[in-house]
GUROMI-591182 format. One line per 2 residues: number of its first residue (from 1); their letters; for each residue x, y negated, z of N, C-alpha, C. Coordinates in steps of 0.2 Angstrom, whole numbers, plus 5000, padded with zeros to 4 digits. Atoms other than C-alpha are relative to their C-alpha. Layout:
N
NUM	a	X,Y,Z,X,Y,Z,X,Y,Z ~ ...
***
This chain:
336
1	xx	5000,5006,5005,6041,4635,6344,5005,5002,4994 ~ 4996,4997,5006,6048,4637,6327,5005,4994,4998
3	xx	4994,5008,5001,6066,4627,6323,4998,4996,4996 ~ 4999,5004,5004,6068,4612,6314,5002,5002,4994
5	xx	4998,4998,5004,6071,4615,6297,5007,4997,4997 ~ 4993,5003,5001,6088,4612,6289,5002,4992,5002
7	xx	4997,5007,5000,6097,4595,6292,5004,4997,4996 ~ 4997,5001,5007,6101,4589,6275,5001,4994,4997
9	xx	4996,5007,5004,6105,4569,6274,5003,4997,5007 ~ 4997,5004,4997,6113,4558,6285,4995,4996,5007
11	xx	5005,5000,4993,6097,4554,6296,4998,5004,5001 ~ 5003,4994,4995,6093,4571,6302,5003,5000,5006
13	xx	4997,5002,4993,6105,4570,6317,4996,4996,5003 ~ 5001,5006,4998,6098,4553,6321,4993,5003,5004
15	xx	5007,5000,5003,6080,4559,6318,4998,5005,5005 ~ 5001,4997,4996,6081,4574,6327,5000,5000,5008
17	xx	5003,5001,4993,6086,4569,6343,4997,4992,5002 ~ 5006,5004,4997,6074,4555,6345,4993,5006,5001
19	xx	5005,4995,4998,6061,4571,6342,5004,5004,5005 ~ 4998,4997,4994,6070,4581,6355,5000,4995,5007
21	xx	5002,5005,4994,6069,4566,6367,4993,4998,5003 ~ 5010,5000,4998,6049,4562,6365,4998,5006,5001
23	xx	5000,4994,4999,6049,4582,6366,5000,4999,5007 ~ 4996,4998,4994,6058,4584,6381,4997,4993,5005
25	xx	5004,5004,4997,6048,4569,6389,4994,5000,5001 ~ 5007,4998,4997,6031,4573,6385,5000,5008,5003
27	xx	5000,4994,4996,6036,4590,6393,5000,5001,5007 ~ 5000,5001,4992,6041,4584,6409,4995,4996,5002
29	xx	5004,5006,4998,6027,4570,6409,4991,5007,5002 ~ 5005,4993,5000,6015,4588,6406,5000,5003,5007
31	xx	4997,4996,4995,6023,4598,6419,4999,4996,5007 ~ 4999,5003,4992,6023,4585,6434,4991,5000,5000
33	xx	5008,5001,5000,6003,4580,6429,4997,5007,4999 ~ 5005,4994,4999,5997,4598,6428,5004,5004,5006
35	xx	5001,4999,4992,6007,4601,6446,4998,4996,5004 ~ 5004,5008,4997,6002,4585,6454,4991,5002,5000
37	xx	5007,5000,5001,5984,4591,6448,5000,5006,5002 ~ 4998,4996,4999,5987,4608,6453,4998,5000,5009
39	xx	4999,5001,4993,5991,4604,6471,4994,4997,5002 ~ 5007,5003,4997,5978,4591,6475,4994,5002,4996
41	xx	5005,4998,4998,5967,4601,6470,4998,5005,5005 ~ 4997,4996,4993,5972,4614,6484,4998,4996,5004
43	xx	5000,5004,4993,5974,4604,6495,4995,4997,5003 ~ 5009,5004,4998,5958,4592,6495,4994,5002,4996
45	xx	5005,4995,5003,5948,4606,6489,4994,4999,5003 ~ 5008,4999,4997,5929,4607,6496,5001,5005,5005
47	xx	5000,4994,4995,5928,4617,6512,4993,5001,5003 ~ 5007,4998,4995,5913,4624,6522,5002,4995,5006
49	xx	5001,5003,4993,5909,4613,6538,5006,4995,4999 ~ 4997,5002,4999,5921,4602,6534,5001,4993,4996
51	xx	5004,5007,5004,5915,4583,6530,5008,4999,4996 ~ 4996,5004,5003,5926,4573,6518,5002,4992,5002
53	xx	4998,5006,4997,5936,4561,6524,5000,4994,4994 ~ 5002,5007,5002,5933,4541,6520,5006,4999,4996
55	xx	4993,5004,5002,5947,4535,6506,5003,4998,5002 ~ 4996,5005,4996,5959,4526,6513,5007,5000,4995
57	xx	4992,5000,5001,5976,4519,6506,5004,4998,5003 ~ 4992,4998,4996,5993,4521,6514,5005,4996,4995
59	xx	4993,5003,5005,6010,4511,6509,5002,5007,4996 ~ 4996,4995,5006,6015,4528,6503,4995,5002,4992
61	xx	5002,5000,5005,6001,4530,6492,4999,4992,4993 ~ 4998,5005,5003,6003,4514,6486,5007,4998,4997
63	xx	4993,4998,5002,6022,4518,6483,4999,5002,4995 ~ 5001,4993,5005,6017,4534,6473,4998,4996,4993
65	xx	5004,5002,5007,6006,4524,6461,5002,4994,4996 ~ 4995,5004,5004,6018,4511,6457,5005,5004,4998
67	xx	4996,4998,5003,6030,4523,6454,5000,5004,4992 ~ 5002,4996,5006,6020,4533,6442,4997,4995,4994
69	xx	5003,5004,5004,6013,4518,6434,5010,4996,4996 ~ 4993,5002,5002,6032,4510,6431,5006,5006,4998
71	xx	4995,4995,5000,6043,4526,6430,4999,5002,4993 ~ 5000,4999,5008,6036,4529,6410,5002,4995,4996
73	xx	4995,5005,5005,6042,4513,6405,5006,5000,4998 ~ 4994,4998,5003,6059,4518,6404,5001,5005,4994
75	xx	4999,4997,5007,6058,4530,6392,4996,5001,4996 ~ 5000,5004,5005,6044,4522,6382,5004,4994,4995
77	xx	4994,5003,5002,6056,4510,6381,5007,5000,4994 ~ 4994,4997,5005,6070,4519,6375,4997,5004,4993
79	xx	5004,4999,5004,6058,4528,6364,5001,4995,4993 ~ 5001,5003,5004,6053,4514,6354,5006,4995,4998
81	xx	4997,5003,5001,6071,4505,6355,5003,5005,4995 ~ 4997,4994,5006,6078,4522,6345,4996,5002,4995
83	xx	5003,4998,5003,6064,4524,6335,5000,4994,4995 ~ 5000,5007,5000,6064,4505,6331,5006,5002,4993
85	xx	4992,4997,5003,6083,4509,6326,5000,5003,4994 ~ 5001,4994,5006,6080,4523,6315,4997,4996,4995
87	xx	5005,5002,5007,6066,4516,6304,5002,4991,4997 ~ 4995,5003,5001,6077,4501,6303,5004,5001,4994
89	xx	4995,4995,5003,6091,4510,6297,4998,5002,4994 ~ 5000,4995,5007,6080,4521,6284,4993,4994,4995
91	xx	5001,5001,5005,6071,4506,6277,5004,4994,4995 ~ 4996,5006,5004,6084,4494,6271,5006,5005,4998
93	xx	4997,4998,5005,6096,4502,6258,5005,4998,4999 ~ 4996,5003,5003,6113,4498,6254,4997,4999,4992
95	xx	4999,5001,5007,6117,4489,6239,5001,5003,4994 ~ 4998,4995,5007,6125,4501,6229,4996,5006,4998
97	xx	5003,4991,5002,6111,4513,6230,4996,5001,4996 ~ 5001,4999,5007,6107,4522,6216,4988,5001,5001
99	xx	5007,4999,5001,6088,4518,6213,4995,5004,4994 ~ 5005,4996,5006,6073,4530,6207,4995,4997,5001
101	xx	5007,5002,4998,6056,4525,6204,4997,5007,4999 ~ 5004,4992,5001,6044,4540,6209,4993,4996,5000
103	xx	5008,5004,4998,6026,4538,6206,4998,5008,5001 ~ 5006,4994,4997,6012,4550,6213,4996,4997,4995
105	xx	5007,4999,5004,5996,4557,6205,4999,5006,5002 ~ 5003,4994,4999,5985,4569,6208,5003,5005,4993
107	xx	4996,5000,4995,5993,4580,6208,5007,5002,4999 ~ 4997,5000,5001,6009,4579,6204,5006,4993,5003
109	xx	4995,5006,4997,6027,4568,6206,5004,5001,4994 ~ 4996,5002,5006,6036,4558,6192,5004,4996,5003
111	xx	4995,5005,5000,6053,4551,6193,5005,4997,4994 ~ 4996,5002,5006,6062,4539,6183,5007,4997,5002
113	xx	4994,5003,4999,6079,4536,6182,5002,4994,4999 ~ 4999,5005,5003,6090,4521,6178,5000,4998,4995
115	xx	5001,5000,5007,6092,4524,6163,4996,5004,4995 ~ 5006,4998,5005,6075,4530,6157,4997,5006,5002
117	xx	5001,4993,5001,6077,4548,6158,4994,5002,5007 ~ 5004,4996,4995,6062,4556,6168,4996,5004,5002
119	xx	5000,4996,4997,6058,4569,6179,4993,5002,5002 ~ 5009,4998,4995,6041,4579,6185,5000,5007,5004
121	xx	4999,4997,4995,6041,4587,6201,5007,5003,5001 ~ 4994,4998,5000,6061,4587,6201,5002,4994,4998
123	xx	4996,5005,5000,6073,4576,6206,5008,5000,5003 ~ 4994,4997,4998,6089,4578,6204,5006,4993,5003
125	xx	4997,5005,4997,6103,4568,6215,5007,5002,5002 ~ 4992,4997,5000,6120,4567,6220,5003,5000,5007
127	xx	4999,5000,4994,6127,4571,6237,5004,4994,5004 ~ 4990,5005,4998,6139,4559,6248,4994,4993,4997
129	xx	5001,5008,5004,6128,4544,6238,4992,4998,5001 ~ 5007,5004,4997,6113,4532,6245,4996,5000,4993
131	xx	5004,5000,5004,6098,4534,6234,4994,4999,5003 ~ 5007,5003,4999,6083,4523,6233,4995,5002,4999
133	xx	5005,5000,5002,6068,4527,6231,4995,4996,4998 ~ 5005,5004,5001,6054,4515,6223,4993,5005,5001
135	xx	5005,4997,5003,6037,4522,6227,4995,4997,4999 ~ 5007,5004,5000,6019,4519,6220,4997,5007,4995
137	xx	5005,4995,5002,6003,4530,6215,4997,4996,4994 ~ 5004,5003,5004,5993,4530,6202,4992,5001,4999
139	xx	5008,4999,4999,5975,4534,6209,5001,4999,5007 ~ 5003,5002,4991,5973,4536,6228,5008,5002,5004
141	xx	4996,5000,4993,5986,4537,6244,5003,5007,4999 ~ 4997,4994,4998,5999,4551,6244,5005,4998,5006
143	xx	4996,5001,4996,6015,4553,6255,5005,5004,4997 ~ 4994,4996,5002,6032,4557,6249,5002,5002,5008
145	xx	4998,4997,4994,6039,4570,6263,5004,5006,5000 ~ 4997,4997,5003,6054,4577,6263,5003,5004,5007
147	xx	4997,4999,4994,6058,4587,6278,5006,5002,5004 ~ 4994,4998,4997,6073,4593,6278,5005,4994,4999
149	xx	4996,5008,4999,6080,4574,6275,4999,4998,5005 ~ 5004,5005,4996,6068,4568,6287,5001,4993,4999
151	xx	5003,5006,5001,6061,4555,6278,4993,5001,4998 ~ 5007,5000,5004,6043,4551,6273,4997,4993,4999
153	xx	5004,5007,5000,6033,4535,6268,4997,5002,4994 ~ 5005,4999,5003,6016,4533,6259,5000,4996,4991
155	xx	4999,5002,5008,6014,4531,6239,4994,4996,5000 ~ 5005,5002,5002,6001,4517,6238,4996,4998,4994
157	xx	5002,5003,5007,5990,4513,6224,5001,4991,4999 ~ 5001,5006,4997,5993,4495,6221,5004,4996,5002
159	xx	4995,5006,4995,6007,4490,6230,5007,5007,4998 ~ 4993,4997,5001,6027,4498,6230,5003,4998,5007
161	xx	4996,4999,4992,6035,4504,6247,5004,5002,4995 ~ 4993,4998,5002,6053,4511,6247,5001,5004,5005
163	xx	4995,5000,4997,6065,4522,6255,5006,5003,5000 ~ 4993,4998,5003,6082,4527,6254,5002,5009,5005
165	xx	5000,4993,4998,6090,4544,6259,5008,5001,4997 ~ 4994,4999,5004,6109,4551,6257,4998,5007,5002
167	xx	5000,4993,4998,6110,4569,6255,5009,5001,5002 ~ 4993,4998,5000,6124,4579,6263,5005,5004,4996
169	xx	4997,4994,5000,6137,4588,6259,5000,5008,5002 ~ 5003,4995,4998,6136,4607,6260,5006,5003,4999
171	xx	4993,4994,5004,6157,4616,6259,4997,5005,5003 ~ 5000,4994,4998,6147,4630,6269,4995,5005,4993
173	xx	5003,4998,5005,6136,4631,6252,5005,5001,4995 ~ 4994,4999,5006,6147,4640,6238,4996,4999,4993
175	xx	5002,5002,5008,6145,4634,6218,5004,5005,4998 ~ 4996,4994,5004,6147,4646,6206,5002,4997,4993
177	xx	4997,5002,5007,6157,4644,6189,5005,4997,5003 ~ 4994,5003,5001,6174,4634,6187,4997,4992,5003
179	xx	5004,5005,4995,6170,4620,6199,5008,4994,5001 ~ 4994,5005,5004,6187,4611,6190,4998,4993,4994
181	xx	5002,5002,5005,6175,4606,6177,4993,4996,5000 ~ 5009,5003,4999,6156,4596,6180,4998,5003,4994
183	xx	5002,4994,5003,6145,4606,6174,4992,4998,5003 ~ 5010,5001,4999,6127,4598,6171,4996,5003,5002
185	xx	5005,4997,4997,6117,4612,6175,5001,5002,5007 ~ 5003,4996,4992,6121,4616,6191,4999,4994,5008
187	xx	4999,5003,4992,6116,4614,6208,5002,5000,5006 ~ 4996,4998,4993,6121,4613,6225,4996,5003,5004
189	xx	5005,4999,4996,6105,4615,6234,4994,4996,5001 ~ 5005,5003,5001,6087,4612,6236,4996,4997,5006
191	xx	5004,5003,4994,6076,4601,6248,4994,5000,4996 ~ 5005,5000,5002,6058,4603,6246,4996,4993,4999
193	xx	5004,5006,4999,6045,4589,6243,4992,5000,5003 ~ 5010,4998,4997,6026,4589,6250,4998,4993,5000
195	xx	5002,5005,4999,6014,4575,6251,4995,5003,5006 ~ 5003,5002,4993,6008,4571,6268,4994,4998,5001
197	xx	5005,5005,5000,5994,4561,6264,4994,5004,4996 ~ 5003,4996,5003,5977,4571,6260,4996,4995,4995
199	xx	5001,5004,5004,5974,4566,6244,4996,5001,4993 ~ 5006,4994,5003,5960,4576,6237,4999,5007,5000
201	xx	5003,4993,5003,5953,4593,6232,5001,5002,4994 ~ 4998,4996,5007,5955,4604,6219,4995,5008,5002
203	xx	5002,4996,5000,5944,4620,6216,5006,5006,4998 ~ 4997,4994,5001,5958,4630,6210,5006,4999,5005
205	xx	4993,4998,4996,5974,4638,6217,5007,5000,4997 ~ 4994,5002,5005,5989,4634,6208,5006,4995,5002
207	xx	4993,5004,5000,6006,4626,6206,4996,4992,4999 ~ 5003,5006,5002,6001,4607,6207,4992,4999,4997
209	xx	5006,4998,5005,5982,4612,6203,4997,4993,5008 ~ 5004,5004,4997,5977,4601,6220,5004,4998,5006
211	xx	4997,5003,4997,5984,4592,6236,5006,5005,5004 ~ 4996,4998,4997,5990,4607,6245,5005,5005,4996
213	xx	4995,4998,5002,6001,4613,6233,5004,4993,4993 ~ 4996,5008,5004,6006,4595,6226,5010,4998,5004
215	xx	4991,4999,4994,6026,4600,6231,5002,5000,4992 ~ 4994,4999,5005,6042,4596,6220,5006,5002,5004
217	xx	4993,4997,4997,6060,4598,6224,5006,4995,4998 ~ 4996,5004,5002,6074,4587,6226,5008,5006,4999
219	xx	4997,4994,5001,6089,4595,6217,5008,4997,5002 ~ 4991,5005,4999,6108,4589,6226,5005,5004,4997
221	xx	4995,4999,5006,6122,4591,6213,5005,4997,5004 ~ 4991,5005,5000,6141,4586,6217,5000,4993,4996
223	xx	5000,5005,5002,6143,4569,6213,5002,5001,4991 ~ 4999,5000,5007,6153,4573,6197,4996,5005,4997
225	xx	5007,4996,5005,6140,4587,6191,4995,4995,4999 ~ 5008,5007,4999,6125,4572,6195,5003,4997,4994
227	xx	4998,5003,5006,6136,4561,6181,5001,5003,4994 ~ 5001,4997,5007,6137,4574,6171,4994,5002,4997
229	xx	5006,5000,5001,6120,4578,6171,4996,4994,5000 ~ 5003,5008,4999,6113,4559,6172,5000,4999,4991
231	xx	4999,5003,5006,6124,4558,6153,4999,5004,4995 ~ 5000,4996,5005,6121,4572,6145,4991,5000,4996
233	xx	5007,4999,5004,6105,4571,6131,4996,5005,5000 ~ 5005,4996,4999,6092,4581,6133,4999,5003,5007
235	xx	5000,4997,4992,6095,4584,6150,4994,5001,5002 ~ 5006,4998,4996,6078,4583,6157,4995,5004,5000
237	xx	5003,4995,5000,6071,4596,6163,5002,5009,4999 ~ 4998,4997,5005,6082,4606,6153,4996,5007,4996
239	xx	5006,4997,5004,6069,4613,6140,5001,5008,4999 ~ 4999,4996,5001,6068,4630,6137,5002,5003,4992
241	xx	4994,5001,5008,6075,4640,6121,4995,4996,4994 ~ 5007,5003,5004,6058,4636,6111,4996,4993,5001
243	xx	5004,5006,5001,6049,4620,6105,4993,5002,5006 ~ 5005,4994,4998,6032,4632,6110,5001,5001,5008
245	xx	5000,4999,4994,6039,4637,6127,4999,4994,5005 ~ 5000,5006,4995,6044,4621,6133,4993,4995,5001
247	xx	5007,5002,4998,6026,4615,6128,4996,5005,5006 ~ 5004,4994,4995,6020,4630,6138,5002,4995,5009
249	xx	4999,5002,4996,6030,4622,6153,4999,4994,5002 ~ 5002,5007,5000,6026,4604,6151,4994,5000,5001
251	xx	5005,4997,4998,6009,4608,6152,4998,4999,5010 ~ 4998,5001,4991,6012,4613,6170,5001,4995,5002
253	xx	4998,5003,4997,6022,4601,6175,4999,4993,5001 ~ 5002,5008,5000,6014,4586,6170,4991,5000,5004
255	xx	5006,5001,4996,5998,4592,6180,4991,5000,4997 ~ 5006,5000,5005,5987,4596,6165,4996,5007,5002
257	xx	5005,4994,4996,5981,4613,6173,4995,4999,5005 ~ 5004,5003,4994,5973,4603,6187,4992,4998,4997
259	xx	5008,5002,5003,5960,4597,6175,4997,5002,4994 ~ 5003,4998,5007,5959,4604,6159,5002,5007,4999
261	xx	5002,4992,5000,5952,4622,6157,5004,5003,4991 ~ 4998,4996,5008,5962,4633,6141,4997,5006,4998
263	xx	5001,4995,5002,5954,4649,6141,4992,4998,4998 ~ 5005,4998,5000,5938,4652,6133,4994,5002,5003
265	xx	5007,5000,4997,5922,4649,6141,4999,5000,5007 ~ 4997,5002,4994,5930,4643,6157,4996,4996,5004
267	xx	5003,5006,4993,5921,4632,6171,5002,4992,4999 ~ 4997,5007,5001,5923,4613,6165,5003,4999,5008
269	xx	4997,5002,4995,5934,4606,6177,5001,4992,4998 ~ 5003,5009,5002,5938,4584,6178,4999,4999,4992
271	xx	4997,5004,5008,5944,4583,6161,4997,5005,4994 ~ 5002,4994,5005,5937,4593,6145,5005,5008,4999
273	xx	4998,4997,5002,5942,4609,6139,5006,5000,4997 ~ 4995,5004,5005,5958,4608,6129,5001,5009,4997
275	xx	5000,4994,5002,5954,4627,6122,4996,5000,4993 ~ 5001,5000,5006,5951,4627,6103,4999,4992,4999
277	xx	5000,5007,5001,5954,4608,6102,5003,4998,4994 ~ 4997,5004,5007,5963,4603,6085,4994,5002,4995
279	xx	5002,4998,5004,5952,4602,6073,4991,5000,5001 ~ 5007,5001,4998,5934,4600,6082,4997,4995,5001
281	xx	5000,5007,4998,5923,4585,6085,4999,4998,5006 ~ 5000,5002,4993,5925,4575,6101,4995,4995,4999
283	xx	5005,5006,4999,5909,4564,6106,5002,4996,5005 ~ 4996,5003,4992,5916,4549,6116,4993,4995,5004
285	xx	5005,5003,4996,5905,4539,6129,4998,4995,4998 ~ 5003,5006,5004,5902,4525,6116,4997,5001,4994
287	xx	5002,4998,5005,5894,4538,6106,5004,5002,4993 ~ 4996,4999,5003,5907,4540,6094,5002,5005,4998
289	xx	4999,4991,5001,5911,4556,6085,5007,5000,4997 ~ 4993,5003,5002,5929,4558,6082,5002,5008,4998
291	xx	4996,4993,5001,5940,4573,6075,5006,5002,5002 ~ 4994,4999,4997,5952,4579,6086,5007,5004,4995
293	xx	4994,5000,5005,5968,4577,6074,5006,4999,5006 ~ 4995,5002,4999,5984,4574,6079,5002,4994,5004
295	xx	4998,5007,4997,5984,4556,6081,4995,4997,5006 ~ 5003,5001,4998,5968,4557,6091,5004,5003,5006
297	xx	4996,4997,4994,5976,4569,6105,5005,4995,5003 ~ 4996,5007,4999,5992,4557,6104,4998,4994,5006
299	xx	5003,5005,4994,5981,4544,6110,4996,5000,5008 ~ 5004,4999,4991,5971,4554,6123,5006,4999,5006
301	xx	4995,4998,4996,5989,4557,6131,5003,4995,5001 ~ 4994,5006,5000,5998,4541,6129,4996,4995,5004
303	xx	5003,5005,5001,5982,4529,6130,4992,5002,5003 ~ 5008,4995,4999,5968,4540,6141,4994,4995,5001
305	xx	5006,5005,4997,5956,4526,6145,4998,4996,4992 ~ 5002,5003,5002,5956,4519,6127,4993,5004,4997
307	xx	5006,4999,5003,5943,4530,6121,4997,5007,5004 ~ 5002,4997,4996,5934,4541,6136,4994,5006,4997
309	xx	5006,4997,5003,5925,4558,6131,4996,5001,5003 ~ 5007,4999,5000,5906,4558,6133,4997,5008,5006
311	xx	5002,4994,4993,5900,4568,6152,5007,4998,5005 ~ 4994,5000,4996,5918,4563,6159,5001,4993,5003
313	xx	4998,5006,4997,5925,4551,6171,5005,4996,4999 ~ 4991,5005,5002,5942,4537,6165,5004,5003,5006
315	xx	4994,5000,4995,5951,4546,6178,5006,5002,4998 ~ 4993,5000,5001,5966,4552,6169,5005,4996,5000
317	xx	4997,5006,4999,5981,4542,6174,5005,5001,4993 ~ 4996,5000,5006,5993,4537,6160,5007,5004,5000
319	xx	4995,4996,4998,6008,4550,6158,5007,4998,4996 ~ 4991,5000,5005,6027,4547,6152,5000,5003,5000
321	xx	4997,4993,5005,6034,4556,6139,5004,4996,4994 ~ 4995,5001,5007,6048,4556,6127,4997,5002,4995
323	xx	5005,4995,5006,6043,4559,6110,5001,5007,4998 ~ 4998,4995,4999,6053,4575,6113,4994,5005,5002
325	xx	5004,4996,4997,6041,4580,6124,4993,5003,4998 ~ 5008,4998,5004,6024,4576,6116,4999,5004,4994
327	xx	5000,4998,5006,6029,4584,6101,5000,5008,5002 ~ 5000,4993,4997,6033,4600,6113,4993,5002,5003
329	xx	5006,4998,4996,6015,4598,6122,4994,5002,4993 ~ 5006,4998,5008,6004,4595,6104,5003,5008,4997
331	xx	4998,4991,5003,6014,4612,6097,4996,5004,5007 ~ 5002,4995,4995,6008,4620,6112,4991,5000,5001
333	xx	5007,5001,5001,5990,4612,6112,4997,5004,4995 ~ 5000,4999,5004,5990,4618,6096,4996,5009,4998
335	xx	4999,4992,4999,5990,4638,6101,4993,5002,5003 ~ 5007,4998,4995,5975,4635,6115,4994,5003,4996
***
């Protein structure tokens, strides 16, 4: 059996040994019911010349099957009063806890801070300190799932669950640089994200191209690195050296390779082609012929449903972006 993966927030202890308990109970409850079945079948086996005797019950057999019928109760019981506990514990939040809202989308994960700044498929947090989660989708059922915290709950379209989660401390993880001084870019260590909830297909293979690789990373910072990184401008994401590169990464990370084809005479996928777009005419599903300018791209990205192109389905959900960003992603649209 392959171990549990790291224990990296303040319910993993809890968490784990409730699973070592339902473990270690349905093990025993295995082990007694495949010797119990083992033996009588020996024993009142089929024999040559040897009729079968009439049923009959006995106070001991009468004993046995009260025992075996009552003896799972206890640690059903316990089961459900420590599992009860837990999910208790991990759905109610202190007050002071520093709340994100993360939204799901095929396939990807967006999170927004307090104060505005937001993230995709990366969420940065500070150890030592309760952080909430707001979740919601923006097309069908995912599952935020994070396992080395052990938390999970489902992203519904439609509706807003929550959960909260502190990551630990790590002094056995060493920081590099002058660790006298906060120091926005760095981390402490990474916990992975997955969504649990199958939440489509995808033809291709890729980074966030379809459910089974629809994973981000929560990133735990030192509380004072986490405030330095929260106030520092431009933080998000931290862009690369070039306007161009950072569209090249934007791209990605916002989930535009899942649907939209850029090389040259590629296999349409959900969404149009986005190879030789500036400058051509787009036919949209009200007939309408339009010239992919500037302001027209603009609005496919900001405002996808106001004007749907002709053979395509409205399913692009609507995407945040800094006008940093967009200005990063059109220079880059620009190149296809």
């Amino acid at each position: 059996m392959r171990p549990l993966p790291p224990a990296l927030s303040t319910f993993a202890p809890e968490v784990d040994r409730i699973f070592a308990f339902v473990h270690g109970t349905a093990a025993i409850a295995l082990a007694v019911v495949v010797i119990a079945l083992v033996v009588l079948a020996v024993r009142h086996r089929r024999r040559r010349g040897v009729a079968a005797a009439p049923p009959s019950v006995s106070r001991a057999w009468l004993a046995l099957e009260l025992a075996w019928a009552v003896a799972p109760v206890v640690p059903f019981a316990l089961m459900f009063h420590w599992g009860f506990q837990a999910y208790l514990r991990q759905s109610i939040a202190p007050d002071d806890a520093y709340v994100v809202h993360a939204r799901a989308r095929q396939w990807a994960w967006e999170f927004e801070h307090p104060n505005g700044i937001t993230e995709d498929n990366e969420l940065h947090v500070p150890a030592g300190r309760a952080v909430r989660l707001v979740l919601s989708s923006s097309d069908v059922i995912h599952s935020f799932f994070a396992p080395e915290l052990r938390v999970k709950r489902d992203a519904v379209p439609g509706t807003f669950t929550s959960l909260w989660f502190e990551a630990i401390e790590r002094p056995d993880v060493p920081l590099e640089g002058d660790l006298s001084v906060p120091d926005a870019r760095r981390i402490w260590y990474r916990a992975p994200i997955l969504c649990a909830e199958l939440c489509g297909a995808s033809g291709r293979w890729g980074p966030n191209a379809g459910h089974a690789t629809m994973s981000a990373e929560i990133l735990v910072m030192r509380p004072e690195d986490f405030d330095a990184w929260v106030s520092t401008p431009g933080c998000l994401g931290f862009p690369p050296a070039t306007t161009l590169e950072w569209g090249q990464q934007l791209f990605s990370m916002k989930g535009c390779t899942a649907c939209h084809a850029r090389e040259e005479g590629a296999p349409p996928l959900a969404g149009p082609s986005l190879h030789a777009l500036f400058g051509r005419e787009v036919r949209m599903a009200s007939g309408e012929v339009v010239i992919a300018d500037e302001a027209y791209v603009r609005e496919a990205i900001l405002q996808p449903h106001a004007r749907v192109v002709a053979g395509f389905d409205p399913v692009m959900p609507r995407i945040r972006m800094s006008d940093e960003q967009l200005d990063a992603l059109l220079e880059y649209l620009r190149t296809l």
